[in-house]
mmCIF file of the C-alpha atoms, coordinates in Angstrom:
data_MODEL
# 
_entry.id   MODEL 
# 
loop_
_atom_site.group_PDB 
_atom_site.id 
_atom_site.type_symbol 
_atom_site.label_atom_id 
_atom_site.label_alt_id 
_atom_site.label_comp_id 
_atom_site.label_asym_id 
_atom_site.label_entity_id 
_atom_site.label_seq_id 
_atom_site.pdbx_PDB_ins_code 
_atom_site.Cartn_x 
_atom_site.Cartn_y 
_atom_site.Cartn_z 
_atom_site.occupancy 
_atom_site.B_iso_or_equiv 
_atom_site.pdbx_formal_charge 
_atom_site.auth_seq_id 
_atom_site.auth_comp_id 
_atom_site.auth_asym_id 
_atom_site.auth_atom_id 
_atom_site.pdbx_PDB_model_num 
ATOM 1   C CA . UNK A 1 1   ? 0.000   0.000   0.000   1.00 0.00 ? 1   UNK A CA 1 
ATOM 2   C CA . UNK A 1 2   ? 1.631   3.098   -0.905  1.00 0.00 ? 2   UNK A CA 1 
ATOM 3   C CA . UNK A 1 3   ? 0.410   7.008   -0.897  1.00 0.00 ? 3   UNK A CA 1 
ATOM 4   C CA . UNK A 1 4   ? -0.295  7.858   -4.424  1.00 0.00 ? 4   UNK A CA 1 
ATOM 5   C CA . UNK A 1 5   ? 0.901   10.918  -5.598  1.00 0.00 ? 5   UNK A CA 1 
ATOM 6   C CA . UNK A 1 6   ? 0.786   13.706  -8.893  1.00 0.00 ? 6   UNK A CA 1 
ATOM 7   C CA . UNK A 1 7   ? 3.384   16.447  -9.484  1.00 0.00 ? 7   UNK A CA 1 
ATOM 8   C CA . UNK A 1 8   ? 1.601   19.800  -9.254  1.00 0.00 ? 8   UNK A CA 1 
ATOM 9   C CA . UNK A 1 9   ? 2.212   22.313  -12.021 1.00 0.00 ? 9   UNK A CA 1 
ATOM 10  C CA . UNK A 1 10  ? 5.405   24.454  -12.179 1.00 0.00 ? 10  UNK A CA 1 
ATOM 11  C CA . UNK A 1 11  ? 2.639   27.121  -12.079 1.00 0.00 ? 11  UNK A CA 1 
ATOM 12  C CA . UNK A 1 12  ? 1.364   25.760  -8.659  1.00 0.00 ? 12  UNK A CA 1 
ATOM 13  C CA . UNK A 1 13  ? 4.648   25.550  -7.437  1.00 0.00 ? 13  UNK A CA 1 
ATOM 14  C CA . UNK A 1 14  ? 5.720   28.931  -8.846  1.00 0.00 ? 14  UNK A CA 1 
ATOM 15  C CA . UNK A 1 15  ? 2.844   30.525  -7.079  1.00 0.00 ? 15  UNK A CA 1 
ATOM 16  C CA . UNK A 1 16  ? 3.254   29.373  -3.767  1.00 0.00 ? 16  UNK A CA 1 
ATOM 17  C CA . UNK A 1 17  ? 7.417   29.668  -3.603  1.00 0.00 ? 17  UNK A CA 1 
ATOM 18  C CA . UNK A 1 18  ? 6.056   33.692  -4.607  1.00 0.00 ? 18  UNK A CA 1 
ATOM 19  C CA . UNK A 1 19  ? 8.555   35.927  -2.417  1.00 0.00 ? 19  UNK A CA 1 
ATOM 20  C CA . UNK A 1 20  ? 10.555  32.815  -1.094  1.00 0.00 ? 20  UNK A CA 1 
ATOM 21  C CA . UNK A 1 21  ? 13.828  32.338  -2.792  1.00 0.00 ? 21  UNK A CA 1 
ATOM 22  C CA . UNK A 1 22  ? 16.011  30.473  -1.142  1.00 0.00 ? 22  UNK A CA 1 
ATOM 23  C CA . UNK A 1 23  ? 14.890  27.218  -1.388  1.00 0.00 ? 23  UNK A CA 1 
ATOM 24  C CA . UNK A 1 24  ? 16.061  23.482  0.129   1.00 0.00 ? 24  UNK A CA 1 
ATOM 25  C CA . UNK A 1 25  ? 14.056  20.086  -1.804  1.00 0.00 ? 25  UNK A CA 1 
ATOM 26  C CA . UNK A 1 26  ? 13.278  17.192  0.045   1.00 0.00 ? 26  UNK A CA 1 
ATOM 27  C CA . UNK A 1 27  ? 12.077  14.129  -1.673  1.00 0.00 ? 27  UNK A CA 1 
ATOM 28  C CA . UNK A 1 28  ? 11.035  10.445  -0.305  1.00 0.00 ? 28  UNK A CA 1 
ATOM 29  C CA . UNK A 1 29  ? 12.492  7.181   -1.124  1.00 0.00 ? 29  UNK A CA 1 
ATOM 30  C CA . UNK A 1 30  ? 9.487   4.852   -1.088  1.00 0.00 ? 30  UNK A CA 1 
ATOM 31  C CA . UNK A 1 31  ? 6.417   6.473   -2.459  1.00 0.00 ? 31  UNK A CA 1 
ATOM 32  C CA . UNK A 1 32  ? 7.033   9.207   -4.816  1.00 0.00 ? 32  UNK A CA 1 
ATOM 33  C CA . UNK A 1 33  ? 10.046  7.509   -6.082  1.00 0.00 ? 33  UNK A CA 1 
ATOM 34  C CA . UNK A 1 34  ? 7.508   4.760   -6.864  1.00 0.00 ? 34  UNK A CA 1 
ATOM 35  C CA . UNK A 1 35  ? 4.872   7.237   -8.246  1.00 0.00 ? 35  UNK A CA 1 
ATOM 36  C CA . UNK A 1 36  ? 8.079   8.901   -9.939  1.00 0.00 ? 36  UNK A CA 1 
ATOM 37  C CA . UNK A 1 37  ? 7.092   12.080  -8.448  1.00 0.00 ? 37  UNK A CA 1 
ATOM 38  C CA . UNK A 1 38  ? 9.883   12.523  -5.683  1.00 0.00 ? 38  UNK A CA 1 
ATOM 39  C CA . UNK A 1 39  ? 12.342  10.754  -6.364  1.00 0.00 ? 39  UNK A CA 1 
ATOM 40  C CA . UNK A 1 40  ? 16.418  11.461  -6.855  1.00 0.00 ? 40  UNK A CA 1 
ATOM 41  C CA . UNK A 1 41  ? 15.747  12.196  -10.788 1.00 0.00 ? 41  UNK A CA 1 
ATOM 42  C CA . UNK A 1 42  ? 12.511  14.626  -10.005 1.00 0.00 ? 42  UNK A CA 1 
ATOM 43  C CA . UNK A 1 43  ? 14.214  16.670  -7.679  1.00 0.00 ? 43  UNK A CA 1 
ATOM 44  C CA . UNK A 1 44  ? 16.864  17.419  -9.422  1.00 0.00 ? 44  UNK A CA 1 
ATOM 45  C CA . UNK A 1 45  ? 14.199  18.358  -12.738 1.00 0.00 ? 45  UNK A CA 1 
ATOM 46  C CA . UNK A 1 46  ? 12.567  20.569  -10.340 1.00 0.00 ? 46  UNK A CA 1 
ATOM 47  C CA . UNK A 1 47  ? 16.073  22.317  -8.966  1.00 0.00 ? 47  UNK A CA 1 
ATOM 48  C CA . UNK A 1 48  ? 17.258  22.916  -12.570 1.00 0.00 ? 48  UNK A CA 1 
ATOM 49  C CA . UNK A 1 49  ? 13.393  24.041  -13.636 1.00 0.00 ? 49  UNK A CA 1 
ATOM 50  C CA . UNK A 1 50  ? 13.291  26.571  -9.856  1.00 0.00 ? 50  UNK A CA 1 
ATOM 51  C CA . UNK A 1 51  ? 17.578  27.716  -11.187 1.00 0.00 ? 51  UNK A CA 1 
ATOM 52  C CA . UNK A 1 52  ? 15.975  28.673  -14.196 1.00 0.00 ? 52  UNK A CA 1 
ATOM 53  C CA . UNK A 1 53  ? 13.232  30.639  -12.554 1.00 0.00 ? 53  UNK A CA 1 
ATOM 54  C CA . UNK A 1 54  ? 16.084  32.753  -10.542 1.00 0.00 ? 54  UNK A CA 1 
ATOM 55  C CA . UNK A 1 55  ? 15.717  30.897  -7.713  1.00 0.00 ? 55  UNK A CA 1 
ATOM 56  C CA . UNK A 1 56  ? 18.511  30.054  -4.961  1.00 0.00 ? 56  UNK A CA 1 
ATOM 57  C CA . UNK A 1 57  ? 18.463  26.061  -3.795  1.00 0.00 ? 57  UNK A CA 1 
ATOM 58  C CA . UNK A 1 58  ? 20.548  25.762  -0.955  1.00 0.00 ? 58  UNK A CA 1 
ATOM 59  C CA . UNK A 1 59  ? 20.529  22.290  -1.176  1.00 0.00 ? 59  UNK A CA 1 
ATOM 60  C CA . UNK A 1 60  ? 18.856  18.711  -1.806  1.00 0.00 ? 60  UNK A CA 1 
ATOM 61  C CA . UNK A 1 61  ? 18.184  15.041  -0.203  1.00 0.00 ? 61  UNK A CA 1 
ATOM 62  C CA . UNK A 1 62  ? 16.116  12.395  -0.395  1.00 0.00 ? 62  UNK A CA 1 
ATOM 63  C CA . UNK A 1 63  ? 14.799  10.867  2.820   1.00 0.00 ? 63  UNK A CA 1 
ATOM 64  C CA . UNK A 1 64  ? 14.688  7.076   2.463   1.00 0.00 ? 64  UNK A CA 1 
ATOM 65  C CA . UNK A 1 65  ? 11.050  7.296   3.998   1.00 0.00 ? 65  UNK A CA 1 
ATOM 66  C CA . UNK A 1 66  ? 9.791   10.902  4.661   1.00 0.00 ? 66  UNK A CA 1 
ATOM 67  C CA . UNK A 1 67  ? 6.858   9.775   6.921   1.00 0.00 ? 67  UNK A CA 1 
ATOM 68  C CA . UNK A 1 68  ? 8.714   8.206   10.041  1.00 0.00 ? 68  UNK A CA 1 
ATOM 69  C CA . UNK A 1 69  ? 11.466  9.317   12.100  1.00 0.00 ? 69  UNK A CA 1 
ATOM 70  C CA . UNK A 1 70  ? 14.039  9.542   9.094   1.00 0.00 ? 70  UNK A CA 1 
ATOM 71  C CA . UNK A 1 71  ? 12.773  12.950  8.566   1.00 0.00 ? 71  UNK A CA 1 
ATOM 72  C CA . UNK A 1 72  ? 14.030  14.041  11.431  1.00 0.00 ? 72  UNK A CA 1 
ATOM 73  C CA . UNK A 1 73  ? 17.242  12.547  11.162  1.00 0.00 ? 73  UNK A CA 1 
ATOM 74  C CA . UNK A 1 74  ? 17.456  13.635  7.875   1.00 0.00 ? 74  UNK A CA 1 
ATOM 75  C CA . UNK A 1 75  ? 16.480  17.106  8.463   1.00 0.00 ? 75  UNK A CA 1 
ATOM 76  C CA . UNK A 1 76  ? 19.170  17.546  10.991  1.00 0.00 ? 76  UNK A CA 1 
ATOM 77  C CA . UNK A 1 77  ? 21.754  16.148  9.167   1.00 0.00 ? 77  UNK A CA 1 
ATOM 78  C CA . UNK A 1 78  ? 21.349  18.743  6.372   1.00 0.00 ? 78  UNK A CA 1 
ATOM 79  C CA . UNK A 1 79  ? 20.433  21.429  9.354   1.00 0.00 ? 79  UNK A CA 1 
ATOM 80  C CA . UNK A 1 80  ? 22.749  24.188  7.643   1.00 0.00 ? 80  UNK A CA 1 
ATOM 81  C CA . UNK A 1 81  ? 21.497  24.076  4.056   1.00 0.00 ? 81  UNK A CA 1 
ATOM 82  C CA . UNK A 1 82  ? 17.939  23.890  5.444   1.00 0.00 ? 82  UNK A CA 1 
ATOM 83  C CA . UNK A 1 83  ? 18.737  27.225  7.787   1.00 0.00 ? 83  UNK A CA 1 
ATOM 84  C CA . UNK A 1 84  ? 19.794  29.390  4.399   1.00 0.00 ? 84  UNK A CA 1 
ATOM 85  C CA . UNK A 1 85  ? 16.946  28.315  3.190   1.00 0.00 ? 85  UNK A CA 1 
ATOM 86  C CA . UNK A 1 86  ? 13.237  30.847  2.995   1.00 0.00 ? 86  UNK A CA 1 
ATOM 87  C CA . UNK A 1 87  ? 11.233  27.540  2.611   1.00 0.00 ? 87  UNK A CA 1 
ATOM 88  C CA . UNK A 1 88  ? 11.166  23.685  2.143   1.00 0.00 ? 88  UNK A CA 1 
ATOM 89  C CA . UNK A 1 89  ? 9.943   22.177  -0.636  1.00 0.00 ? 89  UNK A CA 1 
ATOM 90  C CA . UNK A 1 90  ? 8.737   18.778  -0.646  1.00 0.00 ? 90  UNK A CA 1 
ATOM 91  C CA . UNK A 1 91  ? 8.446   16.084  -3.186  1.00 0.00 ? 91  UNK A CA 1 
ATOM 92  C CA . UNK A 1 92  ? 6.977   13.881  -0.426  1.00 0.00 ? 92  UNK A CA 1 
ATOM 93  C CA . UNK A 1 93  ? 3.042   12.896  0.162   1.00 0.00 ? 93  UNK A CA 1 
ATOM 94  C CA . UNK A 1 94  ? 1.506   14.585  2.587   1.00 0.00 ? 94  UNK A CA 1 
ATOM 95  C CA . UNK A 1 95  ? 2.015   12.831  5.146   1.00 0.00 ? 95  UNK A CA 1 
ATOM 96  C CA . UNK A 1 96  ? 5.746   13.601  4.851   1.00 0.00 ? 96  UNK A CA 1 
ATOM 97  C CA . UNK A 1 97  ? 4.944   17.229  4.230   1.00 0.00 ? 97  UNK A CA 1 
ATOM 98  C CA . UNK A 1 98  ? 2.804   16.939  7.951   1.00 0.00 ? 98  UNK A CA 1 
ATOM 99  C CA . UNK A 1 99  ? 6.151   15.091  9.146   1.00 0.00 ? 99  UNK A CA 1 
ATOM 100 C CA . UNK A 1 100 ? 8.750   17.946  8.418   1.00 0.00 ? 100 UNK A CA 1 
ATOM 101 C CA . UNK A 1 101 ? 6.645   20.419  9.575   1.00 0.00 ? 101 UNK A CA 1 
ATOM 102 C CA . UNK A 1 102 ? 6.381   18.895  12.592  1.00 0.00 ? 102 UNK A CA 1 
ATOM 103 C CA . UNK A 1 103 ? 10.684  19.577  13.013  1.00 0.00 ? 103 UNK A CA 1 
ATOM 104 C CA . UNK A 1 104 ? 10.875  23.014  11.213  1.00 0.00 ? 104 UNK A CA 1 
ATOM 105 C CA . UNK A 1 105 ? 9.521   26.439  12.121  1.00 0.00 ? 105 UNK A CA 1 
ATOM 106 C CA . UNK A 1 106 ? 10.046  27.441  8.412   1.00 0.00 ? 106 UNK A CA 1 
ATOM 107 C CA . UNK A 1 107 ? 7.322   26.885  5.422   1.00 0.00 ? 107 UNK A CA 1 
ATOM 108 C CA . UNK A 1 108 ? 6.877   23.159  4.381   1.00 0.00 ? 108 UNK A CA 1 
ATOM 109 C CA . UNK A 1 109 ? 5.579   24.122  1.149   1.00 0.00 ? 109 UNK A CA 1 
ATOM 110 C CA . UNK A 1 110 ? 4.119   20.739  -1.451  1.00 0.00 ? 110 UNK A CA 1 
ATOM 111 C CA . UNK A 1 111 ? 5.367   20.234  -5.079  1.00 0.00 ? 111 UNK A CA 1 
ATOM 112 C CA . UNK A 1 112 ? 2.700   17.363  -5.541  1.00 0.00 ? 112 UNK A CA 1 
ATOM 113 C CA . UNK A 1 113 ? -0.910  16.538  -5.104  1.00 0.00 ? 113 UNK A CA 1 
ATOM 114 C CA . UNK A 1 114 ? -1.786  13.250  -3.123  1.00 0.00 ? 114 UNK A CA 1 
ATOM 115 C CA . UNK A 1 115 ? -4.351  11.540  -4.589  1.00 0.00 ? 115 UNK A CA 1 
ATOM 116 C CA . UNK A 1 116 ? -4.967  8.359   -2.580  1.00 0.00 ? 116 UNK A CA 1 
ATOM 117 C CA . UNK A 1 117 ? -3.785  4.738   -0.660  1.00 0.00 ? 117 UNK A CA 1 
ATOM 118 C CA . UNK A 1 118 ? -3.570  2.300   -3.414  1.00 0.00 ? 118 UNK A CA 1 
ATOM 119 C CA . UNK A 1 119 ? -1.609  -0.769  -4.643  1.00 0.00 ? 119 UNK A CA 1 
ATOM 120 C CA . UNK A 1 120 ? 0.257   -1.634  -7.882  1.00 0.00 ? 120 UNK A CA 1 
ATOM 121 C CA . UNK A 1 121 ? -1.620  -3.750  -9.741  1.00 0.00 ? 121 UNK A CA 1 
ATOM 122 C CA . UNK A 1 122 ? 0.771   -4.096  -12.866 1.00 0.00 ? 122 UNK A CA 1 
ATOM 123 C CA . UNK A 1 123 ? 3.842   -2.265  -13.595 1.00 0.00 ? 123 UNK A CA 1 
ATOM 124 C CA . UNK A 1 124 ? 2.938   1.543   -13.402 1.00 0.00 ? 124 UNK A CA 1 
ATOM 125 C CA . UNK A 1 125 ? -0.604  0.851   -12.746 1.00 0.00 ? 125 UNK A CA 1 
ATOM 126 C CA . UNK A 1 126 ? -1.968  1.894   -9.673  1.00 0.00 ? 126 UNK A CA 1 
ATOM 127 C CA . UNK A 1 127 ? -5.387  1.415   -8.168  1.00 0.00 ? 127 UNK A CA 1 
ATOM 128 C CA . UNK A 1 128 ? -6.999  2.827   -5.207  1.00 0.00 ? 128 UNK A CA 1 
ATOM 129 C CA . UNK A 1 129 ? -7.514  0.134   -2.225  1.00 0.00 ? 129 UNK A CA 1 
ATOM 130 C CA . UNK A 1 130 ? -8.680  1.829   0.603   1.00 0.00 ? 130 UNK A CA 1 
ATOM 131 C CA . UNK A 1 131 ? -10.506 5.028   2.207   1.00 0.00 ? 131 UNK A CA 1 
ATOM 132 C CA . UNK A 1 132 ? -9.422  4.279   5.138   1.00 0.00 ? 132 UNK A CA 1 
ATOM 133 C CA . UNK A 1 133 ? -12.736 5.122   6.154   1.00 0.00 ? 133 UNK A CA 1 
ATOM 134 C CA . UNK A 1 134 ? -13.008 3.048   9.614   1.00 0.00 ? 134 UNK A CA 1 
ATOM 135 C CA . UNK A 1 135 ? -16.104 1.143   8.715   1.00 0.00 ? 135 UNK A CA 1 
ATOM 136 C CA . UNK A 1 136 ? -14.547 -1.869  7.613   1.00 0.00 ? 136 UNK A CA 1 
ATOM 137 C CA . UNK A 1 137 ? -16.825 -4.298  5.015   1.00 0.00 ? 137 UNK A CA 1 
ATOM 138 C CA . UNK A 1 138 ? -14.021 -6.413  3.119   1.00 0.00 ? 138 UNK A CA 1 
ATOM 139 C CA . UNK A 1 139 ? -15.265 -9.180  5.066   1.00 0.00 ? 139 UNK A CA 1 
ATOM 140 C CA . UNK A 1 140 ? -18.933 -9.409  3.852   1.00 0.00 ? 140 UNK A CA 1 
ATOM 141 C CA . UNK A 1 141 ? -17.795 -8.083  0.034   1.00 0.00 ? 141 UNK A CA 1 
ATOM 142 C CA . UNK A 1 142 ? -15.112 -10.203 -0.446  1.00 0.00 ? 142 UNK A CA 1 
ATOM 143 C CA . UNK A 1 143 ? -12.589 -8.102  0.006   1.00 0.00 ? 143 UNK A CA 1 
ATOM 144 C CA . UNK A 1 144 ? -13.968 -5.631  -2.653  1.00 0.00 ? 144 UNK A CA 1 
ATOM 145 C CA . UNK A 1 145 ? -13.865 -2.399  -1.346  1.00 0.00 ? 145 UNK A CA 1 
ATOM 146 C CA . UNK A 1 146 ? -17.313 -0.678  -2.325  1.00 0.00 ? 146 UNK A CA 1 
ATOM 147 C CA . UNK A 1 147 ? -16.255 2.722   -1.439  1.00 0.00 ? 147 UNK A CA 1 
ATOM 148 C CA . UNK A 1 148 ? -13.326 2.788   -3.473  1.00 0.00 ? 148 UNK A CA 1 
ATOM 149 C CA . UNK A 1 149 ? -14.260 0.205   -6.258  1.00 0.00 ? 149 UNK A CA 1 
ATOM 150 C CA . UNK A 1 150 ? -17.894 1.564   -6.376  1.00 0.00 ? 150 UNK A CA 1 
ATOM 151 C CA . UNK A 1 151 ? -18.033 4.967   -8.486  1.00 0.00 ? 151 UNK A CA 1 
ATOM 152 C CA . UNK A 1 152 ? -20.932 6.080   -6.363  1.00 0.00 ? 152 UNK A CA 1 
ATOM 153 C CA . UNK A 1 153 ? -19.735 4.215   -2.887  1.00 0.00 ? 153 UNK A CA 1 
ATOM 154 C CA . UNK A 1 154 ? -22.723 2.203   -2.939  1.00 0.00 ? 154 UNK A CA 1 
ATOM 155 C CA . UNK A 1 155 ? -22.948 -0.491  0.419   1.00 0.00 ? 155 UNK A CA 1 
ATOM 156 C CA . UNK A 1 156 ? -26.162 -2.126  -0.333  1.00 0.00 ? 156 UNK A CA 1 
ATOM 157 C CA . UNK A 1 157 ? -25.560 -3.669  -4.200  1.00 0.00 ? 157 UNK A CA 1 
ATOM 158 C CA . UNK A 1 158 ? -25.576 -2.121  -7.566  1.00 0.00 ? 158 UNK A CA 1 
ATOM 159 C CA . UNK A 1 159 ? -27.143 0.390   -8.467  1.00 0.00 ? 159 UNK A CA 1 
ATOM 160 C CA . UNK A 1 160 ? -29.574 0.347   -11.899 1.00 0.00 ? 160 UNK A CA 1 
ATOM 161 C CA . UNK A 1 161 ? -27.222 1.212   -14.164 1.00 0.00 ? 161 UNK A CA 1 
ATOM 162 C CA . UNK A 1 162 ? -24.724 -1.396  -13.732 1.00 0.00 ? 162 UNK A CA 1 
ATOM 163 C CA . UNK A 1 163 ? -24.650 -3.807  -17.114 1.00 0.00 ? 163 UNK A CA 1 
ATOM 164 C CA . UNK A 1 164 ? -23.431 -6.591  -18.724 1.00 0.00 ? 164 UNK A CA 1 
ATOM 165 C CA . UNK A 1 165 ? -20.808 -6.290  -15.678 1.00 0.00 ? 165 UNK A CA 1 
ATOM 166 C CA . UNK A 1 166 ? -19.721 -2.790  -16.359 1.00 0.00 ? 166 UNK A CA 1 
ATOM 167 C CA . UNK A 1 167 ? -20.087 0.488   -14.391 1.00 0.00 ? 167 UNK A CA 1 
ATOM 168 C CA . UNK A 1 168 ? -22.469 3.216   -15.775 1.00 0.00 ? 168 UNK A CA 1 
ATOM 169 C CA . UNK A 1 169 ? -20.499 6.128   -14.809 1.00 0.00 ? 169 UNK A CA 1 
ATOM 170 C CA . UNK A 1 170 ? -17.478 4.438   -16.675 1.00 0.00 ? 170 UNK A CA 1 
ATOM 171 C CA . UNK A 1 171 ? -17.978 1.758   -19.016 1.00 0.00 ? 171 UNK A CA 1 
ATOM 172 C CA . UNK A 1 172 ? -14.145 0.541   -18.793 1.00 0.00 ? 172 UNK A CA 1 
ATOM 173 C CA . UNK A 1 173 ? -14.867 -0.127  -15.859 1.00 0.00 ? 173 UNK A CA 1 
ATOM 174 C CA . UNK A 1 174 ? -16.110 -3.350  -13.995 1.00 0.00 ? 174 UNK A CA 1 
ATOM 175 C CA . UNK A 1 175 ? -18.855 -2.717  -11.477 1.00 0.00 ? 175 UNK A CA 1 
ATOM 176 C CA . UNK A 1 176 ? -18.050 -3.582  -8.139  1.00 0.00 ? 176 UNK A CA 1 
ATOM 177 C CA . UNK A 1 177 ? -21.108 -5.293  -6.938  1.00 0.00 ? 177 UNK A CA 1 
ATOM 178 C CA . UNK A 1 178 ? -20.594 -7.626  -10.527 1.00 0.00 ? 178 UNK A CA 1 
ATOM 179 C CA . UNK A 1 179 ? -17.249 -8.441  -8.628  1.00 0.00 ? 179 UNK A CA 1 
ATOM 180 C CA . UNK A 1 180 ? -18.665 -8.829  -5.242  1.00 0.00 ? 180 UNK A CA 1 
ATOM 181 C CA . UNK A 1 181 ? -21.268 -11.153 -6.108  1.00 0.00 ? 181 UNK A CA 1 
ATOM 182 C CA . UNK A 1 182 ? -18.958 -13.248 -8.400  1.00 0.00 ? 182 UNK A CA 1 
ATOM 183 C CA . UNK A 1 183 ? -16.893 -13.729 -5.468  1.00 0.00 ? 183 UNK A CA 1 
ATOM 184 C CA . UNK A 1 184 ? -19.579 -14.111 -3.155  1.00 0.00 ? 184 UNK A CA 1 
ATOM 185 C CA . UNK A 1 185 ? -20.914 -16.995 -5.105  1.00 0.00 ? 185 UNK A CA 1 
ATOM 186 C CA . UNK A 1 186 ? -17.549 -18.672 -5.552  1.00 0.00 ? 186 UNK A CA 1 
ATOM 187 C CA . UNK A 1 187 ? -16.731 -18.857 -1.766  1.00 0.00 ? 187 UNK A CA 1 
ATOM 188 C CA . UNK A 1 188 ? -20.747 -20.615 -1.231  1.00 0.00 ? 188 UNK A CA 1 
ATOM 189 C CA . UNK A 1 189 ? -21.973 -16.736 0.637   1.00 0.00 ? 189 UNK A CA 1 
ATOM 190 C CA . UNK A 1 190 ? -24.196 -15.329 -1.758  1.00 0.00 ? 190 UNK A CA 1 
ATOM 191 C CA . UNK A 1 191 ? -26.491 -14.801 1.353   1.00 0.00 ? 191 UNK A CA 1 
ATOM 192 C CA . UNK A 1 192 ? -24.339 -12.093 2.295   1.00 0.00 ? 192 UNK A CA 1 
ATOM 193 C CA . UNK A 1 193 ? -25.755 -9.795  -0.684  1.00 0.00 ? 193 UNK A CA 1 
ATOM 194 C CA . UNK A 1 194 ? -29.043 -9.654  1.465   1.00 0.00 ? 194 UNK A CA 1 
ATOM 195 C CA . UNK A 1 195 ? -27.586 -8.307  4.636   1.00 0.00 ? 195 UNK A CA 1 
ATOM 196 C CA . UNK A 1 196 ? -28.535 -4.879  4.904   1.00 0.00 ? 196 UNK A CA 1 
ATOM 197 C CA . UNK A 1 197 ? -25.832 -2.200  5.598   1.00 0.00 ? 197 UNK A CA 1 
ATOM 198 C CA . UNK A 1 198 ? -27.033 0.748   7.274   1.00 0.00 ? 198 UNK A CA 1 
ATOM 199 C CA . UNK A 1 199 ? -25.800 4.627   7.102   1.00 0.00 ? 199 UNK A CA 1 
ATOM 200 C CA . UNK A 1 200 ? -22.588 5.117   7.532   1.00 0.00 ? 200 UNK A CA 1 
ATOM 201 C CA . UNK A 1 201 ? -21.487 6.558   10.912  1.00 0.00 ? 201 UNK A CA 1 
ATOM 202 C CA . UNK A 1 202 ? -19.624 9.018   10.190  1.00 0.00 ? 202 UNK A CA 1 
ATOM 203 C CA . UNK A 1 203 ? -18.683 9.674   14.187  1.00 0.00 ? 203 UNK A CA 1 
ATOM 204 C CA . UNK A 1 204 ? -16.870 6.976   13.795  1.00 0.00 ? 204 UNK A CA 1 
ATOM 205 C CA . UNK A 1 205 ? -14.373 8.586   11.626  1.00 0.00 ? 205 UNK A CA 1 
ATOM 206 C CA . UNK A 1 206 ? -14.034 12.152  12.907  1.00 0.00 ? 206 UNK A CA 1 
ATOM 207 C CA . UNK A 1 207 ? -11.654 14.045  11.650  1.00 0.00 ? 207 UNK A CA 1 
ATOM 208 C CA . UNK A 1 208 ? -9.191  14.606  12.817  1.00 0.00 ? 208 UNK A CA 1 
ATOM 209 C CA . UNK A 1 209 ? -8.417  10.884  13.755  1.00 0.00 ? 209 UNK A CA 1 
ATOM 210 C CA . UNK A 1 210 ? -6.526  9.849   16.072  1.00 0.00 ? 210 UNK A CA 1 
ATOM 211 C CA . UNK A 1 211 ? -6.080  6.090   17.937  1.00 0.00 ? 211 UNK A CA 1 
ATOM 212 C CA . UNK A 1 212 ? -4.458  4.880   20.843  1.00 0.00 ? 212 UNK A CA 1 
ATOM 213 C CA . UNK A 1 213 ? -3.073  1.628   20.683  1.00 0.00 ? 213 UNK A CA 1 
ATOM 214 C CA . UNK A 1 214 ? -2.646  -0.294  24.526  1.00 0.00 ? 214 UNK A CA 1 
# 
């Protein structure tokens, strides 16, 4: 499961590094280089593209993982580029953009958009997995996410548009419930498509979250 990521526009980034030009570029390791959004060759695109632009970059790195404590230890290590610099600009999700904040007082300012938790389902290809929305159903769908495989987020079966196995809102794409059911019926527990799934409680996910673990 990895955080999926897009590079913003050299616009977008030109617009928010407006008045800041001294300028240090932290990537990640894992997840952008994966996404090839943040990784050693993309930041140093993006400090040739910010040199052209006039800018100063007082230096670069790329933290093996910029969501755990390696940003920290990463951060201090490079401590003297990072203090000439007006602002940081990461190539990391945001997560890791949360992360350095958390050891700076300067501007963490984001190069790229994340988009969502998925996996890799072929090479390149990468498909949402997970909302990470607390309320669980894998177990009764077959572990077919409905919010995330359903275009609508439908919990209670397909809706009437669904045919010949293919989503009304995209017909590329296979509707979920055609997925669930197939599965359903393989592993004998069809039954399950009659169980009822109420509202979504959406106390149990308020944001922001937070969890103890004992």
């Amino acid at each position: 499961m990895k955080s999926i990521t897009k590079q913003k526009t050299m616009e977008e980034v030109e617009q928010s590094l407006k008045g800041l030009d001294r300028i240090f570029i932290i990537g990640c390791g894992t997840c952008t280089t994966m996404t090839k959004t943040g990784g050693i060759d993309q930041v140093a695109e993006m400090k040739g593209k910010l040199q052209d632009l006039g800018k100063r970059i007082t230096g670069t790195t790329v933290i093996p993982t910029a969501c755990d404590d390696m940003t920290e230890t990463a951060m201090k290590e490079n401590e003297q580029f990072i203090r000439n610099a007006d602002v940081i600009l990461s190539m990391a999700c945001a997560l890791g953009v949360h992360r350095m904040s958390l050891n700076i007082s300067k501007p963490v300012i984001p190069a790229v958009d994340t988009l969502f938790i998925g996996v890799e389902e072929t090479p390149g290809f990468f498909r949402e997995a997970c909302a990470q929305c607390g309320q669980c159903l894998l177990g009764e769908t077959a572990g077919v996410c409905p919010i995330t495989a359903c275009h609508k987020g439908l919990v209670n079966g397909p809706c009437g548009g669904t045919n010949n196995g293919k989503c009304e809102v995209d017909k590329e794409k296979d509707c979920a419930w055609t997925l669930i059911y197939n599965r359903l019926k393989e592993q004998g527990r069809l039954e399950l498509m009659h169980r009822y799934q109420p509202p979504r409680n959406h106390h149990i996910s308020l944001k922001p979250r937070s969890v103890r673990i004992q």
